[in-house]
C-alpha positions as CSV (number, residue, x, y, z in Angstrom):
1,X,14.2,23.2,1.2
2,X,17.6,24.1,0.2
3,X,19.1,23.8,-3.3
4,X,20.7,20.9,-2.8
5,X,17.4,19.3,-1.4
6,X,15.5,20.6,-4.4
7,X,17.7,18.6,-6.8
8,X,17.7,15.7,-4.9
9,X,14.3,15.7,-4.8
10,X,14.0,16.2,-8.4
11,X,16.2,13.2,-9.5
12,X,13.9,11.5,-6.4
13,X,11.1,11.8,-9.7
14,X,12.9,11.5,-12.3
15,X,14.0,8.1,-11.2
16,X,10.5,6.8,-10.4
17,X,9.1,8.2,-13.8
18,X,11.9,6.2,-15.3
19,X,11.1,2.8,-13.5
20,X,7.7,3.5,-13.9
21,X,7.4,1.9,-17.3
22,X,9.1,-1.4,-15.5
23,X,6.2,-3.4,-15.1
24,X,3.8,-3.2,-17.5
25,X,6.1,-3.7,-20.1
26,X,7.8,-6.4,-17.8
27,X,4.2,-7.9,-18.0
28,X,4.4,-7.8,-21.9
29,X,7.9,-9.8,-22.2
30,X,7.2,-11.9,-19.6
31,X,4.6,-14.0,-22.4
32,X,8.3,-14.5,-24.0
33,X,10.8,-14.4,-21.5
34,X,10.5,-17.0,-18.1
35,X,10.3,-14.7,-15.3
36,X,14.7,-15.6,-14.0
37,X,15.7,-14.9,-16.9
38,X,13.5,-12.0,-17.0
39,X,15.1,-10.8,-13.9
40,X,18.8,-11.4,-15.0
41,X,18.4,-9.4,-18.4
42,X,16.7,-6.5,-16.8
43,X,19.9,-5.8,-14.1
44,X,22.3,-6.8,-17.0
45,X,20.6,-4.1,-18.8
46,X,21.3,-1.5,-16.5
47,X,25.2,-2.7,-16.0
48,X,25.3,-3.1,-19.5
49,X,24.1,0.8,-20.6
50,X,25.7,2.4,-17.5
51,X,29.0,1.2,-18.2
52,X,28.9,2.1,-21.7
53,X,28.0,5.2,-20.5
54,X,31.0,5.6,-18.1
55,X,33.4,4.4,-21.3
56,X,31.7,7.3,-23.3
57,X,32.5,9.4,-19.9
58,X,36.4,8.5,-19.8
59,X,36.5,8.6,-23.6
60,X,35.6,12.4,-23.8
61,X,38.4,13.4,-21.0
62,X,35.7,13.7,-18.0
63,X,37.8,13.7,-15.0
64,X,35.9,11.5,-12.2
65,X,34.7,13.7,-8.9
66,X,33.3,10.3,-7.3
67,X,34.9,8.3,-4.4
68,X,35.1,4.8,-5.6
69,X,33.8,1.7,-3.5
70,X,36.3,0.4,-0.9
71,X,36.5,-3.2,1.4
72,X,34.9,-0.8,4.1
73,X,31.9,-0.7,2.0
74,X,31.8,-4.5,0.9
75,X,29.4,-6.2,3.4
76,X,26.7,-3.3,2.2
77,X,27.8,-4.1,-1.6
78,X,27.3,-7.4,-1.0
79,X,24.1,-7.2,0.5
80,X,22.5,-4.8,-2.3
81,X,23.7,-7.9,-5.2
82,X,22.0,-10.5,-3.1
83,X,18.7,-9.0,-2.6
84,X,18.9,-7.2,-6.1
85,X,19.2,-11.0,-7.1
86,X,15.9,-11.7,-4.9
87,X,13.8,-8.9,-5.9
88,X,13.1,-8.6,-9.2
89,X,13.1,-12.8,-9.2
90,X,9.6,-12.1,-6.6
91,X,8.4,-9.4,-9.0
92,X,8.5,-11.2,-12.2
93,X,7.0,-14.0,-10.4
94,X,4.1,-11.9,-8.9
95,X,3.5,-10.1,-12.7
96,X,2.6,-13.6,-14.0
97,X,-0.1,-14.5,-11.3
98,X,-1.9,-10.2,-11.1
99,X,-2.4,-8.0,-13.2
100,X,0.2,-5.2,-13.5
101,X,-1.7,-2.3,-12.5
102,X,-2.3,-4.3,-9.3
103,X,1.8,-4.8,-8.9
104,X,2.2,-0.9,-9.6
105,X,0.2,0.1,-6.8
106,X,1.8,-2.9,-4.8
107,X,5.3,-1.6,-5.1
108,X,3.9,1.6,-2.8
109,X,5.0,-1.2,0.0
110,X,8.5,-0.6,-0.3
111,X,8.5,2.8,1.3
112,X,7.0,0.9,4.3
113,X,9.7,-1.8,4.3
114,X,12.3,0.9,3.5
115,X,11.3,3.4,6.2
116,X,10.9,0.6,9.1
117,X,14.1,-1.2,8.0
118,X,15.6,2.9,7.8
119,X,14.3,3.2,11.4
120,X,14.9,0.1,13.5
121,X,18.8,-1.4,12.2
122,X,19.9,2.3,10.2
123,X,18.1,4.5,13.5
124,X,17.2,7.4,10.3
125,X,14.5,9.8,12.3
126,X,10.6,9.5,10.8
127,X,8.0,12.0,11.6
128,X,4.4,11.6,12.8
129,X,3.5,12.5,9.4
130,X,5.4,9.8,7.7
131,X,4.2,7.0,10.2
132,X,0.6,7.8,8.8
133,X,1.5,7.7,5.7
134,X,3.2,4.2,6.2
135,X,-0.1,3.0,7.8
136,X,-2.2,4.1,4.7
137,X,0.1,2.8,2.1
138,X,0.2,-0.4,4.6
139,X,-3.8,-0.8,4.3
140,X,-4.1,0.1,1.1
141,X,-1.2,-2.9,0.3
142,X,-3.5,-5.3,2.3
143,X,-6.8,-4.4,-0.1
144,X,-4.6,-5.0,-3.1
145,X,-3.8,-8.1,-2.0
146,X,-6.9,-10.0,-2.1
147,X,-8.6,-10.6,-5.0
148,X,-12.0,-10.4,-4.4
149,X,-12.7,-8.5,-1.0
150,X,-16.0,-10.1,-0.5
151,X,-14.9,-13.8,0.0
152,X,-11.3,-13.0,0.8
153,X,-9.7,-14.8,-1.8
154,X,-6.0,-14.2,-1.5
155,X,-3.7,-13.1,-4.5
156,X,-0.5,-15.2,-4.2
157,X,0.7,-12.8,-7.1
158,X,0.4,-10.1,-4.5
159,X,2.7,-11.9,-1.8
160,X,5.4,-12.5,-4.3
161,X,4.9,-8.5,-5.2
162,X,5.2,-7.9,-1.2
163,X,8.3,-9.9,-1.0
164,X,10.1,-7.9,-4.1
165,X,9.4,-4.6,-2.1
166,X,10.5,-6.0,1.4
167,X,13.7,-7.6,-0.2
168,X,14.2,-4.1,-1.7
169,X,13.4,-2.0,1.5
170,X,16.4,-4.3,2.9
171,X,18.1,-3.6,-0.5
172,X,17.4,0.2,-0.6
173,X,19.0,0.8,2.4
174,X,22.2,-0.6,1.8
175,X,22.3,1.2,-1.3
176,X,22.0,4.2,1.2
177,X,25.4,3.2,3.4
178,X,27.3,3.6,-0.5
179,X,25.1,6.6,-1.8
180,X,28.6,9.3,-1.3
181,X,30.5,6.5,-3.4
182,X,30.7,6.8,-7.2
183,X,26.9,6.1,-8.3
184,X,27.5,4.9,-11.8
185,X,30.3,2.1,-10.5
186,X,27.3,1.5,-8.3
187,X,25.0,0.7,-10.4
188,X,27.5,-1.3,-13.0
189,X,27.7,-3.7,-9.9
190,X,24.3,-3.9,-9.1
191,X,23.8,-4.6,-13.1
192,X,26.4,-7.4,-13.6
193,X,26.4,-8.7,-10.0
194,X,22.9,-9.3,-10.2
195,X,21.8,-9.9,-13.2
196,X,24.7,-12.3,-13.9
197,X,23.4,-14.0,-10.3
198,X,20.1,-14.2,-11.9
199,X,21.3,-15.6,-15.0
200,X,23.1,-19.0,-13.1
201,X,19.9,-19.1,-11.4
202,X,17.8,-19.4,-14.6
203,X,19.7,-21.7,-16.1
204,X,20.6,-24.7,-13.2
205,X,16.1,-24.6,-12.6
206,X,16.1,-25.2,-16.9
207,X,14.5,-21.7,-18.1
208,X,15.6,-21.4,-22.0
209,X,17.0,-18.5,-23.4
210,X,14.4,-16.3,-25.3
211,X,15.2,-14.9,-28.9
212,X,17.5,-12.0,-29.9
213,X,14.7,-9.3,-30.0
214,X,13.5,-10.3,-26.6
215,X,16.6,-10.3,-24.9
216,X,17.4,-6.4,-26.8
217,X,14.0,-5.7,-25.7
218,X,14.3,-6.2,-22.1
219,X,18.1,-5.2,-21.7
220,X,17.0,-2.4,-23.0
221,X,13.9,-1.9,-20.7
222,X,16.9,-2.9,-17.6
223,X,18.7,0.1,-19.0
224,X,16.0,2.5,-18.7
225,X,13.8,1.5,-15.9
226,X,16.4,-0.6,-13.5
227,X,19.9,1.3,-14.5
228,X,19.1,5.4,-15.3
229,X,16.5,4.7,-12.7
230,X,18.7,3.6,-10.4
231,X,21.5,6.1,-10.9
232,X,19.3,9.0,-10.1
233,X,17.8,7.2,-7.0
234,X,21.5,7.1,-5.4
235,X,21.8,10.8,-6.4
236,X,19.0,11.6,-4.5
237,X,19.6,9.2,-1.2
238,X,22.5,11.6,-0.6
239,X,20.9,14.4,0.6
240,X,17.3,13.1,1.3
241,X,18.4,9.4,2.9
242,X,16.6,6.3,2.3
243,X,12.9,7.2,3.9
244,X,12.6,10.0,2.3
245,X,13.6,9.2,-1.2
246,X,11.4,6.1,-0.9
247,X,8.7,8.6,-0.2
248,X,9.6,10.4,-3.5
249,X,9.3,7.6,-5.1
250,X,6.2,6.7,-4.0
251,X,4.8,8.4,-8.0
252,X,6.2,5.4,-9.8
253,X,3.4,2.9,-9.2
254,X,0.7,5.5,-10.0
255,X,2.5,5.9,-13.1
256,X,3.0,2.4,-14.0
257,X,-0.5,1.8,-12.9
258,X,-1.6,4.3,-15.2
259,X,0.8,3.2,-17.9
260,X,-0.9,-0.8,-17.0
261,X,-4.7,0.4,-17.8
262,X,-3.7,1.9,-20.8
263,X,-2.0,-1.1,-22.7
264,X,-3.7,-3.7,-21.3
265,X,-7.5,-2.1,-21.0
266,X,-7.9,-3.9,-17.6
267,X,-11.2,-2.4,-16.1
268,X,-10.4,-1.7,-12.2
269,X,-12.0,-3.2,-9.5
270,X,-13.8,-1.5,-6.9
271,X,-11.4,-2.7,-4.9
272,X,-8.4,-1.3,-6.8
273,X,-10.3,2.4,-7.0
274,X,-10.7,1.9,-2.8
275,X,-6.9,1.5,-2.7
276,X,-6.1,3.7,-4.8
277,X,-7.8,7.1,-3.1
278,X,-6.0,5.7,0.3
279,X,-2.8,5.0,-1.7
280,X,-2.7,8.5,-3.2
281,X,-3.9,10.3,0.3
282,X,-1.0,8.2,1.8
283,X,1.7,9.2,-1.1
284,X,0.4,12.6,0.1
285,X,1.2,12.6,3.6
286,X,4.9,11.2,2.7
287,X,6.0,13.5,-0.2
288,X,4.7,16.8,2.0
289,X,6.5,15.6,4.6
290,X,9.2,18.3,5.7
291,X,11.1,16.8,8.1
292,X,15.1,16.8,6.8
Protein backbone atom coordinates (compact mmCIF):
# COMPACT_ATOMS: atom_id res chain seq x y z
CA UNK A 1 0.00 0.00 0.00
CA UNK A 2 1.36 3.15 -1.22
CA UNK A 3 1.13 6.57 0.50
CA UNK A 4 -1.52 7.71 -1.27
CA UNK A 5 -3.50 4.44 -0.52
CA UNK A 6 -2.62 4.79 3.16
CA UNK A 7 -4.30 8.22 3.41
CA UNK A 8 -7.14 7.23 1.57
CA UNK A 9 -7.60 4.60 3.67
CA UNK A 10 -7.29 6.66 6.65
CA UNK A 11 -9.95 9.27 5.76
CA UNK A 12 -11.89 5.70 4.60
CA UNK A 13 -12.11 5.62 8.96
CA UNK A 14 -12.23 8.78 9.78
CA UNK A 15 -15.40 9.17 7.85
CA UNK A 16 -17.14 6.09 9.34
CA UNK A 17 -16.08 7.08 12.94
CA UNK A 18 -17.77 10.34 12.04
CA UNK A 19 -21.17 8.88 10.84
CA UNK A 20 -20.95 6.47 13.37
CA UNK A 21 -22.69 8.63 15.98
CA UNK A 22 -25.70 9.02 13.05
CA UNK A 23 -28.07 6.74 14.35
CA UNK A 24 -28.28 6.47 17.81
CA UNK A 25 -28.55 9.95 18.23
CA UNK A 26 -30.86 9.97 15.13
CA UNK A 27 -32.86 7.49 17.35
CA UNK A 28 -32.91 10.08 20.21
CA UNK A 29 -34.35 13.17 17.95
CA UNK A 30 -36.46 11.12 16.23
CA UNK A 31 -38.97 11.18 19.70
CA UNK A 32 -39.00 15.05 18.52
CA UNK A 33 -38.51 15.32 15.03
CA UNK A 34 -40.97 13.15 12.36
CA UNK A 35 -38.63 10.94 10.57
CA UNK A 36 -38.83 13.60 6.73
CA UNK A 37 -38.07 16.06 8.37
CA UNK A 38 -35.54 14.27 10.18
CA UNK A 39 -34.03 13.37 6.92
CA UNK A 40 -34.11 16.98 5.41
CA UNK A 41 -32.38 18.68 8.47
CA UNK A 42 -29.64 16.13 8.65
CA UNK A 43 -28.43 16.74 4.70
CA UNK A 44 -29.22 20.49 5.27
CA UNK A 45 -26.82 20.16 8.00
CA UNK A 46 -24.00 18.93 6.12
CA UNK A 47 -24.67 21.70 3.13
CA UNK A 48 -25.12 24.12 5.69
CA UNK A 49 -21.56 23.52 7.74
CA UNK A 50 -19.63 22.57 4.54
CA UNK A 51 -20.37 25.63 2.84
CA UNK A 52 -19.54 27.73 5.73
CA UNK A 53 -16.58 26.07 5.69
CA UNK A 54 -15.70 26.76 1.99
CA UNK A 55 -16.60 30.73 2.81
CA UNK A 56 -14.11 30.49 5.72
CA UNK A 57 -11.73 28.68 2.94
CA UNK A 58 -12.14 31.72 0.28
CA UNK A 59 -12.11 34.23 3.13
CA UNK A 60 -8.50 33.30 4.32
CA UNK A 61 -7.05 33.60 0.49
CA UNK A 62 -6.97 29.55 -0.04
CA UNK A 63 -6.58 29.21 -3.64
CA UNK A 64 -8.98 26.12 -4.90
CA UNK A 65 -6.83 22.89 -6.35
CA UNK A 66 -10.28 21.12 -7.14
CA UNK A 67 -12.00 20.61 -10.59
CA UNK A 68 -15.43 21.90 -10.23
CA UNK A 69 -18.59 19.79 -11.34
CA UNK A 70 -19.44 20.12 -15.08
CA UNK A 71 -22.87 19.09 -17.36
CA UNK A 72 -20.67 15.92 -18.18
CA UNK A 73 -21.08 15.00 -14.62
CA UNK A 74 -24.85 15.92 -14.19
CA UNK A 75 -26.86 12.65 -14.79
CA UNK A 76 -24.41 11.22 -11.80
CA UNK A 77 -25.20 14.51 -9.70
CA UNK A 78 -28.44 13.98 -10.22
CA UNK A 79 -28.66 10.62 -9.27
CA UNK A 80 -26.63 11.01 -5.87
CA UNK A 81 -29.61 14.03 -4.80
CA UNK A 82 -32.37 11.67 -5.60
CA UNK A 83 -31.29 8.71 -3.74
CA UNK A 84 -29.70 10.90 -0.94
CA UNK A 85 -33.42 12.12 -0.84
CA UNK A 86 -34.53 8.24 -0.57
CA UNK A 87 -32.06 7.05 1.90
CA UNK A 88 -31.93 8.67 4.87
CA UNK A 89 -36.13 8.99 4.45
CA UNK A 90 -35.89 4.63 4.74
CA UNK A 91 -33.46 5.00 7.57
CA UNK A 92 -35.33 7.29 9.84
CA UNK A 93 -38.28 5.29 9.01
CA UNK A 94 -36.52 1.93 9.98
CA UNK A 95 -34.98 3.73 13.43
CA UNK A 96 -38.58 4.21 14.67
CA UNK A 97 -39.78 0.41 14.16
CA UNK A 98 -35.74 -1.44 15.69
CA UNK A 99 -33.72 -0.61 17.79
CA UNK A 100 -30.62 1.32 16.81
CA UNK A 101 -28.01 -1.06 17.57
CA UNK A 102 -29.91 -3.41 15.29
CA UNK A 103 -29.85 -0.47 12.32
CA UNK A 104 -25.96 -0.07 13.07
CA UNK A 105 -25.11 -3.46 12.29
CA UNK A 106 -27.81 -3.30 9.34
CA UNK A 107 -26.02 -0.50 7.55
CA UNK A 108 -23.01 -3.32 7.03
CA UNK A 109 -25.54 -4.09 3.92
CA UNK A 110 -24.40 -1.28 1.90
CA UNK A 111 -20.99 -2.63 1.20
CA UNK A 112 -22.96 -5.50 -0.42
CA UNK A 113 -25.27 -3.25 -2.48
CA UNK A 114 -22.25 -0.98 -3.23
CA UNK A 115 -19.85 -3.72 -4.29
CA UNK A 116 -22.55 -5.63 -6.60
CA UNK A 117 -23.91 -2.34 -8.04
CA UNK A 118 -19.65 -1.39 -8.27
CA UNK A 119 -19.38 -4.74 -10.20
CA UNK A 120 -22.34 -5.35 -12.60
CA UNK A 121 -23.27 -1.44 -14.21
CA UNK A 122 -19.54 0.36 -12.90
CA UNK A 123 -17.56 -3.33 -14.01
CA UNK A 124 -14.84 -2.23 -10.66
CA UNK A 125 -12.84 -5.71 -10.22
CA UNK A 126 -13.74 -7.73 -6.69
CA UNK A 127 -11.61 -10.39 -5.30
CA UNK A 128 -12.47 -13.87 -4.01
CA UNK A 129 -11.85 -12.52 -0.70
CA UNK A 130 -14.30 -9.69 -0.94
CA UNK A 131 -17.14 -11.97 -2.48
CA UNK A 132 -16.91 -13.89 1.07
CA UNK A 133 -17.01 -11.20 2.87
CA UNK A 134 -20.24 -9.94 0.93
CA UNK A 135 -21.76 -13.34 1.69
CA UNK A 136 -21.13 -13.03 5.47
CA UNK A 137 -22.13 -9.49 5.87
CA UNK A 138 -25.24 -10.75 3.46
CA UNK A 139 -26.17 -13.57 6.18
CA UNK A 140 -25.52 -11.79 8.99
CA UNK A 141 -28.05 -8.81 7.35
CA UNK A 142 -30.73 -11.69 6.98
CA UNK A 143 -30.34 -12.69 11.02
CA UNK A 144 -30.71 -9.07 11.90
CA UNK A 145 -33.62 -8.89 10.13
CA UNK A 146 -35.96 -11.01 12.04
CA UNK A 147 -36.93 -10.32 15.21
CA UNK A 148 -37.14 -13.36 16.89
CA UNK A 149 -35.27 -16.29 14.98
CA UNK A 150 -37.35 -18.97 16.50
CA UNK A 151 -40.80 -18.15 14.98
CA UNK A 152 -39.44 -15.97 12.23
CA UNK A 153 -41.13 -12.93 13.01
CA UNK A 154 -40.00 -10.33 10.43
CA UNK A 155 -38.65 -6.75 11.42
CA UNK A 156 -40.27 -4.39 8.92
CA UNK A 157 -37.89 -1.81 10.64
CA UNK A 158 -35.12 -3.92 9.17
CA UNK A 159 -36.45 -3.76 5.50
CA UNK A 160 -36.77 0.03 5.56
CA UNK A 161 -32.94 -0.22 7.05
CA UNK A 162 -32.17 -2.58 3.92
CA UNK A 163 -33.70 -0.19 1.52
CA UNK A 164 -31.56 3.03 2.92
CA UNK A 165 -28.33 0.86 2.27
CA UNK A 166 -29.40 -0.38 -1.21
CA UNK A 167 -30.64 3.20 -2.20
CA UNK A 168 -27.05 4.28 -1.02
CA UNK A 169 -25.07 1.42 -2.73
CA UNK A 170 -26.83 2.98 -5.96
CA UNK A 171 -25.98 6.42 -4.37
CA UNK A 172 -22.36 5.60 -3.32
CA UNK A 173 -21.42 4.79 -6.57
CA UNK A 174 -22.38 7.76 -8.27
CA UNK A 175 -20.73 9.67 -5.85
CA UNK A 176 -17.65 7.59 -7.23
CA UNK A 177 -18.09 8.88 -11.15
CA UNK A 178 -17.58 12.77 -9.26
CA UNK A 179 -15.00 11.66 -6.58
CA UNK A 180 -11.82 13.79 -8.88
CA UNK A 181 -14.33 16.83 -8.74
CA UNK A 182 -14.20 19.38 -5.93
CA UNK A 183 -15.42 17.23 -2.80
CA UNK A 184 -16.64 20.13 -0.64
CA UNK A 185 -19.00 21.61 -3.72
CA UNK A 186 -19.90 17.98 -3.65
CA UNK A 187 -21.15 17.63 -0.67
CA UNK A 188 -22.85 21.42 -0.45
CA UNK A 189 -25.06 19.73 -3.21
CA UNK A 190 -25.74 16.70 -1.69
CA UNK A 191 -26.58 18.97 1.59
CA UNK A 192 -29.08 21.47 -0.04
CA UNK A 193 -30.24 19.26 -2.99
CA UNK A 194 -31.27 16.74 -0.62
CA UNK A 195 -32.19 17.94 2.26
CA UNK A 196 -34.18 20.80 0.72
CA UNK A 197 -35.89 17.63 -1.40
CA UNK A 198 -36.61 16.16 1.86
CA UNK A 199 -37.91 19.22 3.30
CA UNK A 200 -40.96 19.66 0.29
CA UNK A 201 -41.46 16.19 1.02
CA UNK A 202 -42.15 16.60 4.75
CA UNK A 203 -44.28 19.20 4.40
CA UNK A 204 -46.94 18.34 1.25
CA UNK A 205 -47.46 14.51 3.65
CA UNK A 206 -48.23 17.34 6.84
CA UNK A 207 -45.09 16.60 9.25
CA UNK A 208 -44.70 19.90 11.53
CA UNK A 209 -41.70 21.61 12.10
CA UNK A 210 -39.99 20.68 15.51
CA UNK A 211 -38.60 23.45 17.88
CA UNK A 212 -35.42 25.61 17.45
CA UNK A 213 -33.23 23.27 19.69
CA UNK A 214 -34.22 20.30 17.72
CA UNK A 215 -33.70 21.52 14.50
CA UNK A 216 -29.83 23.02 15.87
CA UNK A 217 -29.59 19.69 17.27
CA UNK A 218 -29.92 17.61 14.26
CA UNK A 219 -28.34 20.15 11.68
CA UNK A 220 -25.81 19.90 13.70
CA UNK A 221 -25.68 16.06 13.92
CA UNK A 222 -26.07 16.41 9.62
CA UNK A 223 -22.92 18.45 9.91
CA UNK A 224 -20.95 15.98 11.65
CA UNK A 225 -22.17 12.58 10.75
CA UNK A 226 -23.75 13.21 7.05
CA UNK A 227 -21.39 16.36 5.84
CA UNK A 228 -17.52 15.87 7.39
CA UNK A 229 -18.45 12.36 6.98
CA UNK A 230 -19.20 12.56 3.73
CA UNK A 231 -16.28 14.84 2.60
CA UNK A 232 -13.71 12.38 3.74
CA UNK A 233 -15.58 9.40 2.11
CA UNK A 234 -15.08 11.18 -1.47
CA UNK A 235 -11.40 11.79 -0.43
CA UNK A 236 -10.95 8.33 -0.03
CA UNK A 237 -13.18 6.87 -3.19
CA UNK A 238 -10.33 8.44 -5.25
CA UNK A 239 -7.82 6.22 -4.83
CA UNK A 240 -9.54 3.16 -3.23
CA UNK A 241 -12.96 3.32 -5.57
CA UNK A 242 -16.29 2.60 -4.35
CA UNK A 243 -15.96 -1.30 -3.09
CA UNK A 244 -13.24 -0.79 -1.41
CA UNK A 245 -14.03 2.27 0.56
CA UNK A 246 -17.35 0.73 1.38
CA UNK A 247 -15.28 -2.00 2.82
CA UNK A 248 -13.45 0.61 5.03
CA UNK A 249 -16.31 1.68 6.05
CA UNK A 250 -17.65 -1.28 7.14
CA UNK A 251 -16.35 0.09 11.24
CA UNK A 252 -19.10 2.61 11.40
CA UNK A 253 -22.00 0.25 12.42
CA UNK A 254 -19.84 -1.52 15.01
CA UNK A 255 -19.33 1.82 16.33
CA UNK A 256 -22.68 3.14 16.29
CA UNK A 257 -23.81 -0.26 17.59
CA UNK A 258 -21.52 0.19 20.39
CA UNK A 259 -22.39 3.89 20.79
CA UNK A 260 -26.55 2.35 20.66
CA UNK A 261 -25.89 -0.12 23.80
CA UNK A 262 -24.38 2.37 25.65
CA UNK A 263 -27.16 5.23 25.66
CA UNK A 264 -29.93 3.21 25.42
CA UNK A 265 -28.96 0.01 27.76
CA UNK A 266 -30.70 -2.32 25.24
CA UNK A 267 -29.53 -5.91 26.32
CA UNK A 268 -28.63 -7.93 22.91
CA UNK A 269 -30.25 -10.72 21.68
CA UNK A 270 -28.75 -13.94 21.05
CA UNK A 271 -29.46 -13.25 17.90
CA UNK A 272 -27.78 -9.86 17.57
CA UNK A 273 -24.36 -11.50 19.41
CA UNK A 274 -24.80 -14.44 16.37
CA UNK A 275 -24.61 -11.60 13.78
CA UNK A 276 -22.45 -9.89 15.20
CA UNK A 277 -19.20 -12.55 15.34
CA UNK A 278 -20.26 -13.26 11.46
CA UNK A 279 -20.59 -9.48 10.90
CA UNK A 280 -17.09 -8.72 12.40
CA UNK A 281 -15.43 -12.02 10.69
CA UNK A 282 -17.03 -10.62 7.44
CA UNK A 283 -15.72 -6.82 8.06
CA UNK A 284 -12.53 -8.80 8.35
CA UNK A 285 -12.23 -10.52 5.22
CA UNK A 286 -13.13 -7.02 3.36
CA UNK A 287 -10.87 -4.50 5.18
CA UNK A 288 -7.65 -7.14 4.69
CA UNK A 289 -8.54 -7.41 1.44
CA UNK A 290 -5.38 -6.23 -0.82
CA UNK A 291 -6.58 -6.24 -4.00
CA UNK A 292 -5.97 -2.37 -5.57
Amino acid sequence: MNAKQRRATFFAFLAAVLYAINSPFSKLLLDRISTTMMAAFLYLGAGIGLFIIGIIQRSAGKKEKEQPLTKKELPFTVGMVILDIAAPIFLMIGLTMTTAANASLLNNFEIVATSVIALVIFKEAISRRLWFAIVLVTVSSIILSFEDMSSLSFSYGSLFVLLACICWGFENNCTRMLSSKNPLEIVVIKGFGSGLGSFVIALIIGEKLPSIRYIACALLLGFIAYGLSIYFYIYAQRDLGAAKTSTYYAVAPFVGAGLSLLIFWDLPSLSFLVALIIMLIGTYFASTDTQA
